[in-house]
TIMI-2910 file (N, C-alpha, C, CB; in pm, 1 decimal, decimal comma, always signed):
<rs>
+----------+----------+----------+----------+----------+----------+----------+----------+----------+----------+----------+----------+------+
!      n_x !      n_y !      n_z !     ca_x !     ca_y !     ca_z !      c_x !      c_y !      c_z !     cb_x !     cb_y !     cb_z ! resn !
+----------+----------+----------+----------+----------+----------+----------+----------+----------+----------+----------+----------+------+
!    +82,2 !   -118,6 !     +0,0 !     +0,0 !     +0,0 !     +0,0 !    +86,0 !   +124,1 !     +0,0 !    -93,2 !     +0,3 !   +118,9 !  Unk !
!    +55,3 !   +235,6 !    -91,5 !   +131,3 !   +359,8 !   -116,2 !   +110,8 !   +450,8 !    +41,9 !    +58,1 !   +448,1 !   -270,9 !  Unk !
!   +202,7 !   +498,6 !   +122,7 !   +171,4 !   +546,8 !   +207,5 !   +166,9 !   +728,9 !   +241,8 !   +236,4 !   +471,6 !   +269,1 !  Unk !
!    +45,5 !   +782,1 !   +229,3 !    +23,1 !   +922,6 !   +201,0 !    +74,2 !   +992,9 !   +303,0 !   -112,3 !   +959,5 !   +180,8 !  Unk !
!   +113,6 !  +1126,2 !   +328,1 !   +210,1 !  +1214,9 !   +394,0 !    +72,8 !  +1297,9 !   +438,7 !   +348,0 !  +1298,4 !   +289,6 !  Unk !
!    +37,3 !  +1296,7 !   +550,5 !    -59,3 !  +1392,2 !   +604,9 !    -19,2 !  +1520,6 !   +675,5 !   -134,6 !  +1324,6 !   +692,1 !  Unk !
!    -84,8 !  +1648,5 !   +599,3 !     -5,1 !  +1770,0 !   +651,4 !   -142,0 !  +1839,7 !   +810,6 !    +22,6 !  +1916,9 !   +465,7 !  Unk !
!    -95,8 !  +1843,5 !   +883,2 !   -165,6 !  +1872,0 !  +1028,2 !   -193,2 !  +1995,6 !  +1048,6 !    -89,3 !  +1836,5 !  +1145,2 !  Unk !
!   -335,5 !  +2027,5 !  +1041,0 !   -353,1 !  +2187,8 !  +1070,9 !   -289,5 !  +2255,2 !  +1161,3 !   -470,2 !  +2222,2 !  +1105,4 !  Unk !
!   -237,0 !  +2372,9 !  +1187,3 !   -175,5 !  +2432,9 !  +1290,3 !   -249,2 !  +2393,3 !  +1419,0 !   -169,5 !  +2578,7 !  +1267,5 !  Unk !
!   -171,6 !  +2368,6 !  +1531,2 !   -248,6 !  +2353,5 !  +1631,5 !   -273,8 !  +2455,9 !  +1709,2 !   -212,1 !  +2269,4 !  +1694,7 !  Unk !
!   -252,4 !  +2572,2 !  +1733,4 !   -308,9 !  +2636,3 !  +1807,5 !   -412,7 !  +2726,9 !  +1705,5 !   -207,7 !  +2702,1 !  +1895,8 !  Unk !
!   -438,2 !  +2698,3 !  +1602,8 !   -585,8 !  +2742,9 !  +1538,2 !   -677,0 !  +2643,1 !  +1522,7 !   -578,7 !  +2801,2 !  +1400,4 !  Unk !
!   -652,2 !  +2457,5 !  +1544,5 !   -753,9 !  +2416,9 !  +1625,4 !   -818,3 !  +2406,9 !  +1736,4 !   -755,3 !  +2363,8 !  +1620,7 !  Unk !
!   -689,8 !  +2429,1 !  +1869,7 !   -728,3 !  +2470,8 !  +1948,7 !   -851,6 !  +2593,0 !  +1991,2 !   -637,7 !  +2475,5 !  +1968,1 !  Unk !
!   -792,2 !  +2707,6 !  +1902,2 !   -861,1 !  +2827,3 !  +1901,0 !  -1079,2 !  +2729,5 !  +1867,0 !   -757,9 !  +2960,2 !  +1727,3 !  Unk !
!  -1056,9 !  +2664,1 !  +1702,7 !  -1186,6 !  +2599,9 !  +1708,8 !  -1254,8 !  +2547,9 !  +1850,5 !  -1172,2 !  +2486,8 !  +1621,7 !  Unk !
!  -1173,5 !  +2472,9 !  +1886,5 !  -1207,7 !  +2406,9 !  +1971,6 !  -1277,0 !  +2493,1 !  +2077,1 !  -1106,4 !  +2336,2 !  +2006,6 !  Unk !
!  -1250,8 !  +2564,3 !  +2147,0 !  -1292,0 !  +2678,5 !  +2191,3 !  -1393,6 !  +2728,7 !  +2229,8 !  -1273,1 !  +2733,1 !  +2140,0 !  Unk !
!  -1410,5 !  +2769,6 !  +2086,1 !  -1520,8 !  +2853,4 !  +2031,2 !  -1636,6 !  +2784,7 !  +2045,0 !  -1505,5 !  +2892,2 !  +1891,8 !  Unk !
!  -1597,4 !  +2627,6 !  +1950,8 !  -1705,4 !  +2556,2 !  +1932,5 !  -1791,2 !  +2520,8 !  +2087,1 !  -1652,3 !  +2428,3 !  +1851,9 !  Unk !
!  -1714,3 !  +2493,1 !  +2195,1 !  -1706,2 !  +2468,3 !  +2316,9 !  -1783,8 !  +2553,6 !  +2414,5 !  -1585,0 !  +2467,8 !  +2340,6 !  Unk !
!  -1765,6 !  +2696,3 !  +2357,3 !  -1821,2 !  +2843,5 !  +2417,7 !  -2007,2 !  +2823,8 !  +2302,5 !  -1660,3 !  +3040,5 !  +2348,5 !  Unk !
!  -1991,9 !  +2783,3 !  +2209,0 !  -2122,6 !  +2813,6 !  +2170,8 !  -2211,5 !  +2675,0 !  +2174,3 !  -2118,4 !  +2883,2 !  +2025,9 !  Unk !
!  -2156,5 !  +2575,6 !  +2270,4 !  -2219,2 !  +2417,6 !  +2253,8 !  -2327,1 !  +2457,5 !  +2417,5 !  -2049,6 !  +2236,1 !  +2269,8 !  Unk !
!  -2372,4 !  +2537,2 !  +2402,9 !  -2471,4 !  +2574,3 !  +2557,5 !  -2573,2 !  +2645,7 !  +2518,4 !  -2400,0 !  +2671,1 !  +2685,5 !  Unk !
!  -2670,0 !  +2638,0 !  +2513,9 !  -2787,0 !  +2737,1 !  +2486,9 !  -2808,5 !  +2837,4 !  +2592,9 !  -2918,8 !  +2663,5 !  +2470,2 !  Unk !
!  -2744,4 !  +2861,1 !  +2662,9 !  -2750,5 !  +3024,5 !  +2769,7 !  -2668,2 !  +3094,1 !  +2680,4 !  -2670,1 !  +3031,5 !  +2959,6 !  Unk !
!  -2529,5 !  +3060,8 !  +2647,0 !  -2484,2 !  +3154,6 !  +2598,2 !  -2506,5 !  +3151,5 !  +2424,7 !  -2350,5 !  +3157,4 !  +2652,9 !  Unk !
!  -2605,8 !  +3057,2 !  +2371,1 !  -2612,0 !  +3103,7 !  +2213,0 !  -2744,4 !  +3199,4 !  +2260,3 !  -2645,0 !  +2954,6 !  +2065,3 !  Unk !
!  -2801,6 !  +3217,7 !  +2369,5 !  -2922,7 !  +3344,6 !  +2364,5 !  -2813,7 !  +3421,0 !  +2416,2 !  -3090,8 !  +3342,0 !  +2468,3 !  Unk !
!  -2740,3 !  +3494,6 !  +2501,6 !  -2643,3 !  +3574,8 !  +2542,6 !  -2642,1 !  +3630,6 !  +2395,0 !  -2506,5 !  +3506,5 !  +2614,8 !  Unk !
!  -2507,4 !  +3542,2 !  +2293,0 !  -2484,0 !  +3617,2 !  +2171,1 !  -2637,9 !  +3668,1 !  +2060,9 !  -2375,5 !  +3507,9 !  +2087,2 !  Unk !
!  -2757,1 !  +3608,1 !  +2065,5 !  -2840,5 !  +3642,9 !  +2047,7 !  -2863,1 !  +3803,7 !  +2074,1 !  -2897,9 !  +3560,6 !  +2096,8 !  Unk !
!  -2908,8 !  +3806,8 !  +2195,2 !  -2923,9 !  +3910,2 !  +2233,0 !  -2819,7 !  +4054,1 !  +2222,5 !  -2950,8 !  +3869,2 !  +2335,7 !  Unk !
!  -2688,9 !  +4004,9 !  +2241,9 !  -2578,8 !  +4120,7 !  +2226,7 !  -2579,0 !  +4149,6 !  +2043,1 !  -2394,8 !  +4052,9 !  +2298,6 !  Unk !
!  -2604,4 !  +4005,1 !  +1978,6 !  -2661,9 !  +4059,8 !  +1799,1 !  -2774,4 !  +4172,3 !  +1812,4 !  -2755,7 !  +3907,9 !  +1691,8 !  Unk !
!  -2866,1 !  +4157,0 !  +1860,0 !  -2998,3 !  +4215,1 !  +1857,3 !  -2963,7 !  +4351,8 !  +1899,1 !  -3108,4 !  +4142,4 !  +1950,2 !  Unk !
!  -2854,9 !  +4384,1 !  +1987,9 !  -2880,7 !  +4557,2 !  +2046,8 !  -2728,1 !  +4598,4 !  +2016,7 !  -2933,3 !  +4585,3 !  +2256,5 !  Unk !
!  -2663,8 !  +4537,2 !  +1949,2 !  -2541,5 !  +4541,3 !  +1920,3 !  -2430,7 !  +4558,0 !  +1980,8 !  -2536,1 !  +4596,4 !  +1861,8 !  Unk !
!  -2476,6 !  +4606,8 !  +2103,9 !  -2406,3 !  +4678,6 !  +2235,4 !  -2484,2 !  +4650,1 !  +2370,5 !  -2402,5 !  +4849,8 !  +2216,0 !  Unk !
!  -2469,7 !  +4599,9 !  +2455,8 !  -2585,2 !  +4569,6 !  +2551,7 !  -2479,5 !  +4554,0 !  +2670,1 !  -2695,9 !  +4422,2 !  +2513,1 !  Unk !
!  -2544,4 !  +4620,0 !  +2790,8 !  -2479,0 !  +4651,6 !  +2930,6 !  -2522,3 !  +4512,6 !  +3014,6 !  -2547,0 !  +4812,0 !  +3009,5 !  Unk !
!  -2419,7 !  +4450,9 !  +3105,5 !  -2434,1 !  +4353,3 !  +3158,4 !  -2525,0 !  +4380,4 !  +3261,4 !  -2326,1 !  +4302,7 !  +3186,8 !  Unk !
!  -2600,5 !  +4493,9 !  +3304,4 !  -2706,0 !  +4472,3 !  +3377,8 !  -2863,1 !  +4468,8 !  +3346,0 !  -2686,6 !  +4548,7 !  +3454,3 !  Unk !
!  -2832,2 !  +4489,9 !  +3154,3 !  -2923,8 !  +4483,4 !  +3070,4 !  -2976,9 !  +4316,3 !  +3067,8 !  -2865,5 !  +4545,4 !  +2937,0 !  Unk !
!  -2847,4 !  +4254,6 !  +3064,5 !  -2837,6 !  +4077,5 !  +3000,6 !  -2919,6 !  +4019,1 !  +3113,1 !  -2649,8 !  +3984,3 !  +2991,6 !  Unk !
!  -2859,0 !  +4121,5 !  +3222,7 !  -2880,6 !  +4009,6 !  +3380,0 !  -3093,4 !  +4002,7 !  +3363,0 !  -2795,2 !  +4147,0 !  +3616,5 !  Unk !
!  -3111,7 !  +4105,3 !  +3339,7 !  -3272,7 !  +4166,2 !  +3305,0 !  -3353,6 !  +4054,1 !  +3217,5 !  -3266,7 !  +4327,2 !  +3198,8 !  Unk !
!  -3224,4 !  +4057,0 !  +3127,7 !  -3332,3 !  +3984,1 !  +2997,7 !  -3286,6 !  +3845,2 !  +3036,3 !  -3296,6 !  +4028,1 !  +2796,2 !  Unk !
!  -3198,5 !  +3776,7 !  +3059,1 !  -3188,2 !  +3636,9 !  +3085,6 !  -3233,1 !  +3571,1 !  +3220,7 !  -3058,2 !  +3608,1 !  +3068,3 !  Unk !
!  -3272,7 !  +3677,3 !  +3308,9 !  -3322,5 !  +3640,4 !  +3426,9 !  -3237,2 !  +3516,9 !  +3457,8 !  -3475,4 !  +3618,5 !  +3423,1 !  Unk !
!  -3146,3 !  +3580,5 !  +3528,3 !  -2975,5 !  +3548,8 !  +3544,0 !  -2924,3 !  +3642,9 !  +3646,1 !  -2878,5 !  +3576,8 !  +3394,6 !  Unk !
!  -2847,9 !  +3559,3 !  +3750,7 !  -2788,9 !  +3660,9 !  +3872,2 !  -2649,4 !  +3691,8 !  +3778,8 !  -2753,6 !  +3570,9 !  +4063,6 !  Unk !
!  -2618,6 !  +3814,5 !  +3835,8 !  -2510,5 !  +3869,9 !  +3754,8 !  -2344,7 !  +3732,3 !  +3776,5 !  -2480,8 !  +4067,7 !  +3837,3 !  Unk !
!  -2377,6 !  +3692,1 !  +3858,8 !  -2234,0 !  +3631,2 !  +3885,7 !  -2235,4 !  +3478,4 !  +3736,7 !  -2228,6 !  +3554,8 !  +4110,0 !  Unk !
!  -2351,6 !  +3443,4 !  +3756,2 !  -2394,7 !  +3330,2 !  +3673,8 !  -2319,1 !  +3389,7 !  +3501,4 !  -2602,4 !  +3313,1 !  +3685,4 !  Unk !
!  -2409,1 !  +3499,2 !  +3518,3 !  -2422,6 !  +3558,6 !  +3358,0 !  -2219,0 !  +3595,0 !  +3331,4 !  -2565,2 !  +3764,8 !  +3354,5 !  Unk !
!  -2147,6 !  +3632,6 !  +3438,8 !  -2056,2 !  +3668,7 !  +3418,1 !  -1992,6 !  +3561,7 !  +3419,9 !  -2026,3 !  +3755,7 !  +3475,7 !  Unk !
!  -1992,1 !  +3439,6 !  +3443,7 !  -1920,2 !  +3297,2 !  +3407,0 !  -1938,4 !  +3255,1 !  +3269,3 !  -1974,6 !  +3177,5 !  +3493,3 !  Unk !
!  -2061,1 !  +3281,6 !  +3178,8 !  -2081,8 !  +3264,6 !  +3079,3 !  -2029,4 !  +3380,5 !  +2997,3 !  -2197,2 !  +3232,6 !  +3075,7 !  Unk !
!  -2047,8 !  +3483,3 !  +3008,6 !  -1990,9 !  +3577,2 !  +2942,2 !  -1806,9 !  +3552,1 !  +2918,1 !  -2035,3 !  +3707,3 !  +3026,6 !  Unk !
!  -1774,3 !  +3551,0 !  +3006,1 !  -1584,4 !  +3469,6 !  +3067,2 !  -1547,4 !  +3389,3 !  +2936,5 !  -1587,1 !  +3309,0 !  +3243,8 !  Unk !
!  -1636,6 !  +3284,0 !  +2909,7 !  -1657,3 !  +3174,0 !  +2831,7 !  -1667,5 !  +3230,8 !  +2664,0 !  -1797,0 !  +3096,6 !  +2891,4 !  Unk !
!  -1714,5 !  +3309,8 !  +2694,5 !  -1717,9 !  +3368,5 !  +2544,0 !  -1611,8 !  +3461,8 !  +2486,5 !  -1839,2 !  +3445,5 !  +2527,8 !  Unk !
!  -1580,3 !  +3532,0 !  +2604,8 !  -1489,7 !  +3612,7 !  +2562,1 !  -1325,8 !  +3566,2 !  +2554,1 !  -1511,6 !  +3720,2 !  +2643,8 !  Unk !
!  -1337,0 !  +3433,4 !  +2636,9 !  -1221,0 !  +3358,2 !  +2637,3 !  -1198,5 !  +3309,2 !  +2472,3 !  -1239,8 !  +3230,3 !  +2749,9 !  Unk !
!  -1350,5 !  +3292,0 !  +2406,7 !  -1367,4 !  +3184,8 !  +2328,5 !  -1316,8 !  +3348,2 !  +2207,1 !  -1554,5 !  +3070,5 !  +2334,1 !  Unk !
!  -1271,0 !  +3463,3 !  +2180,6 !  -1321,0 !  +3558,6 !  +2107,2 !  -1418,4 !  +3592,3 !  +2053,1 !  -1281,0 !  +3568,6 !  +2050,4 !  Unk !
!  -1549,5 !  +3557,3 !  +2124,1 !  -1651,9 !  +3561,4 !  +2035,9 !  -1722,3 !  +3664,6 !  +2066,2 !  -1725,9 !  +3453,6 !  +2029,2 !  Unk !
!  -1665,0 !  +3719,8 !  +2195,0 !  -1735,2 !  +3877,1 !  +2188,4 !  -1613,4 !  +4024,5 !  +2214,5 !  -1870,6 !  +3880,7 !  +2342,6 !  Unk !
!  -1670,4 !  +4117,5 !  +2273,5 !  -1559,1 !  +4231,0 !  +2317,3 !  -1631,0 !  +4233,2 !  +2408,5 !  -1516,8 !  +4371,8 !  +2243,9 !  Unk !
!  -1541,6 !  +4312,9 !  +2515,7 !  -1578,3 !  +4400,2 !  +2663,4 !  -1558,0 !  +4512,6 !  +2641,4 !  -1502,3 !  +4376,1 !  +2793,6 !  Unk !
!  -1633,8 !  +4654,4 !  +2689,0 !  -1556,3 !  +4776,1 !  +2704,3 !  -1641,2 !  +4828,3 !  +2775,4 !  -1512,2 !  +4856,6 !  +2590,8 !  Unk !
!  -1542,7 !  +4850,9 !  +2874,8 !  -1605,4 !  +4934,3 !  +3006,2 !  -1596,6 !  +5072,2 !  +3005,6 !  -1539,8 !  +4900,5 !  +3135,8 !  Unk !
!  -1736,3 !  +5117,6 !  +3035,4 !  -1746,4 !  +5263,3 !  +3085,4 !  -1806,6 !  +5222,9 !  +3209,8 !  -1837,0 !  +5378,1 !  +2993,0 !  Unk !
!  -1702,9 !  +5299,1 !  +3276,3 !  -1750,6 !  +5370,4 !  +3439,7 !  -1762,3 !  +5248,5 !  +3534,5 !  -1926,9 !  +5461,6 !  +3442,5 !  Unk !
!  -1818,1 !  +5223,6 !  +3556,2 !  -1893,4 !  +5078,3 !  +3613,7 !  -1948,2 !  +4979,9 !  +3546,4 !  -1996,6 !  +5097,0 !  +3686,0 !  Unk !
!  -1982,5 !  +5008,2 !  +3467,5 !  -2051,7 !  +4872,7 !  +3339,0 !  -1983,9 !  +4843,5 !  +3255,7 !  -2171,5 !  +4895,8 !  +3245,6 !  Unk !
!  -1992,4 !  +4724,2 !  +3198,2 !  -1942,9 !  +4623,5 !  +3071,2 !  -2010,5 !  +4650,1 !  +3000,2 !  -1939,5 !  +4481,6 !  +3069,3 !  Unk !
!  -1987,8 !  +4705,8 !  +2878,8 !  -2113,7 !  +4647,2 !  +2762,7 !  -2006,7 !  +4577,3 !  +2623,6 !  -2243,3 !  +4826,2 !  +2684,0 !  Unk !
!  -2091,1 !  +4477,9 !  +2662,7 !  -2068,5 !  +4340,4 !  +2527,1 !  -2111,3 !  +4348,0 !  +2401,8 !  -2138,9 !  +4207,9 !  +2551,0 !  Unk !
!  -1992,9 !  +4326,5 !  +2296,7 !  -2038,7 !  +4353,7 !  +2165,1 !  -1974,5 !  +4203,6 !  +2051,7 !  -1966,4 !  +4529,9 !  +2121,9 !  Unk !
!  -2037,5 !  +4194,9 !  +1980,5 !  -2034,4 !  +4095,3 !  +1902,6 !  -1894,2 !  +4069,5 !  +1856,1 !  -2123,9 !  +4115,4 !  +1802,6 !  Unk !
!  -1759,7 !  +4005,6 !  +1836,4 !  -1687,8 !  +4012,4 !  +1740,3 !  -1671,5 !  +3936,5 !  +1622,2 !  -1608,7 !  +4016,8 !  +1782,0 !  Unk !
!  -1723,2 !  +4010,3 !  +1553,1 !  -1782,8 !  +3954,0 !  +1464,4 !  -1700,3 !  +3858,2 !  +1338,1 !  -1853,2 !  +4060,2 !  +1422,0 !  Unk !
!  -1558,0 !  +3937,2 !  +1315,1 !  -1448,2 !  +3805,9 !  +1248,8 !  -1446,1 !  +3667,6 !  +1324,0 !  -1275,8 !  +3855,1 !  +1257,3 !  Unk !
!  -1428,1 !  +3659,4 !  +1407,1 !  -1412,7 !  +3478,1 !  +1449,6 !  -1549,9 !  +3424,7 !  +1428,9 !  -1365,0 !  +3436,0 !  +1634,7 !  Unk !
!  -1673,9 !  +3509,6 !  +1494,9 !  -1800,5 !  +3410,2 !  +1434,7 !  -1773,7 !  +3448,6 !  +1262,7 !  -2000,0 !  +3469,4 !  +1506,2 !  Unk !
!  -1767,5 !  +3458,9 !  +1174,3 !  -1804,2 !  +3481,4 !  +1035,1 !  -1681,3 !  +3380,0 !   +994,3 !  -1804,0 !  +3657,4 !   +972,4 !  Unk !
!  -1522,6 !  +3356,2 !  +1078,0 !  -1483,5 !  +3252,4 !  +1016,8 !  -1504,5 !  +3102,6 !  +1054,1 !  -1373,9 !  +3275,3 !  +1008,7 !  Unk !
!  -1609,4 !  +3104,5 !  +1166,9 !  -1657,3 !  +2953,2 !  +1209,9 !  -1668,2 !  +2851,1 !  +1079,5 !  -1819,2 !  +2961,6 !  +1285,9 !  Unk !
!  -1709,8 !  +2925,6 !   +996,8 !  -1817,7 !  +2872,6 !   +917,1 !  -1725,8 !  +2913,0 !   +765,7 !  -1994,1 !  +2958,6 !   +950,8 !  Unk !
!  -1626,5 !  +2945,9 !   +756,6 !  -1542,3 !  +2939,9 !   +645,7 !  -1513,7 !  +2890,2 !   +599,2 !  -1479,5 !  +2959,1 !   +631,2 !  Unk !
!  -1459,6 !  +2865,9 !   +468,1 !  -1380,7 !  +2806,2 !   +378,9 !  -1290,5 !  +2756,7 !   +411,2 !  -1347,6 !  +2860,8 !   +302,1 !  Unk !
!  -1198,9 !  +2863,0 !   +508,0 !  -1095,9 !  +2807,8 !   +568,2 !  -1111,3 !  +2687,3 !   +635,0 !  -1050,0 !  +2887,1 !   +643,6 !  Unk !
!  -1219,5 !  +2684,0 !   +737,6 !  -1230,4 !  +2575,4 !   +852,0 !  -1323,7 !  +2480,7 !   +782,7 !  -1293,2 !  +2631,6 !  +1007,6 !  Unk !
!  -1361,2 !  +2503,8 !   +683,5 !  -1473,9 !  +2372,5 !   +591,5 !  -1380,8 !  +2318,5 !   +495,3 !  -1632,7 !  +2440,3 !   +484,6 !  Unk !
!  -1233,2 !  +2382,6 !   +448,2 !  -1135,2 !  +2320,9 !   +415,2 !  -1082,2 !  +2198,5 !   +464,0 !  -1067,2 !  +2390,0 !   +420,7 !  Unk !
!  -1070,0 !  +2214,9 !   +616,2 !  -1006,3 !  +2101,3 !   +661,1 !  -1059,6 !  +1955,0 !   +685,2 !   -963,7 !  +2138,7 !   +763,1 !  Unk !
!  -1187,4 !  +1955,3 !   +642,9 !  -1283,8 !  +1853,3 !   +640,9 !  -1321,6 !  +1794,0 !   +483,5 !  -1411,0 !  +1915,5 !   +713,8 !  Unk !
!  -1255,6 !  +1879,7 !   +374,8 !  -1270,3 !  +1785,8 !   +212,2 !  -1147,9 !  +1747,8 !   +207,9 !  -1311,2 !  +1869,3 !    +51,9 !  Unk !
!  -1201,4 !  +1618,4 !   +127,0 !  -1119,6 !  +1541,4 !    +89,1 !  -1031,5 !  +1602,7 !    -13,8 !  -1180,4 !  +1434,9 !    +54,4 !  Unk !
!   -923,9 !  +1581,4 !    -13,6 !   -806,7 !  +1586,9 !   -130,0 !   -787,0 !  +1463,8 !   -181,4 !   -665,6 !  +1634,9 !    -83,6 !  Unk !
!   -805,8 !  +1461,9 !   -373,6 !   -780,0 !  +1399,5 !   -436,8 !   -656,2 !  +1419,4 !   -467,1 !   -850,5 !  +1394,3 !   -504,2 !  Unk !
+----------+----------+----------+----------+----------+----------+----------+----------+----------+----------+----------+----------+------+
</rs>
């Protein structure tokens, strides 16, 4: 049998997948990013409101996401407000990362 030379995606940009995928495998936080889509900008005492969620809860999940790059933080004053980042979700679903799953003839 001819034996083929397999070239290995970088690992710390599967890692990075891994991640992500990991941060959005929970339905609290795919309504979280829901919601921060919907107002584009939304204050963490806004989220705590709408997810009927104690702030400490909501801020473990939020952690999770932002670990994962899938959102921003930027604080004014006393509040967080969370915003979408929107390159890593738009390359979930890329060419790039749907590359590594066809076959090469």
């Amino acid at each position: 049998m001819e034996q083929t030379s397999l070239i290995s995606p970088p690992e710390d940009q599967l890692l990075l997948y891994e991640k992500q995928f990991k941060a959005l495998a929970d339905q609290k936080r795919l309504q979280i990013l829901y919601y921060i889509v919907q107002k584009h900008s939304i204050c963490v005492c806004d989220l705590c409101d709408v997810m009927d969620m104690p702030q400490s809860k909501l801020s473990y999940h939020l952690k999770i996401l932002l670990d994962a790059n899938l959102i921003t933080k930027d604080a004014k004053g006393t509040w967080s407000y969370y915003k979408l980042n929107e390159a890593p979700i738009h390359q979930l679903l890329s060419p790039k990362l749907c590359s590594l799953f066809q076959v090469n003839r």
